[in-house]
C-alpha positions, 0 to 999 in steps of 0.5 A, a space after each residue: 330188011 336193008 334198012 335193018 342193016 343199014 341201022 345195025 352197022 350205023 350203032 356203034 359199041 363202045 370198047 368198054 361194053 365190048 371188053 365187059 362181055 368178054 370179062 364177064 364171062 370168064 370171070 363166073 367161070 373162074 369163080 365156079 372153078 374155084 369153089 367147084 374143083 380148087 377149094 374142094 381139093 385143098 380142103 381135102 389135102 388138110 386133112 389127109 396132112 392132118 391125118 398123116 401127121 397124127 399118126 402114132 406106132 400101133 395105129 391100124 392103117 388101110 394103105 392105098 392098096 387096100 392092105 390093112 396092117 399096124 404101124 410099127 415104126 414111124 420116121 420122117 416120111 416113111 413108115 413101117 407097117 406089119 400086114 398080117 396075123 403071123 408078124 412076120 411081114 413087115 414092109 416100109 411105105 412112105 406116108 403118103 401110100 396110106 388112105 386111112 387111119 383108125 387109132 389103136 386104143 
């Protein structure tokens, strides 16, 4: 037993092994990161920028509370949607606050 001991503190390790063990690690956690969480998410962002930009007035829009209407008017980051069979109501929303666009035919 203490002459395991004795062996344990007489083996040295060198500073490059030491800071390769500690790298190692941390560099699989960020690949994982980026790959699980970060390239997911920016994929996600094109496509609701490619979805916002392609909307168009008559378009059908689900908004992010669940709201179905058409877009009336459409100006830089806002637009006009009437919600409704009797058109009378008609509110403006920023761009962002829609979740899904179908296209009007």
């Amino acid at each position: 037993m203490f002459r395991y001991l004795i062996l344990a503190a007489e083996t040295e390790v060198s500073p490059m092994a030491s800071l390769l063990t500690m790298v190692v690690p941390f560099a699989i956690l960020g690949v994982f990161f980026y790959f699980m969480i970060i390239k997911p998410q920016k994929k996600e962002q094109k496509r609701t920028a490619a979805m916002l930009s392609s909307l168009e007035v008559g378009d059908s829009v689900l908004t992010n509370s669940g709201f179905y209407g058409n877009v009336i008017d459409i100006a830089d980051d806002t637009v006009i949607v009437e919600f409704g069979n009797n058109k009378n109501c008609r509110i403006p929303m920023q761009k962002s606050a829609i979740a899904q666009v179908e296209k009007a035919e």
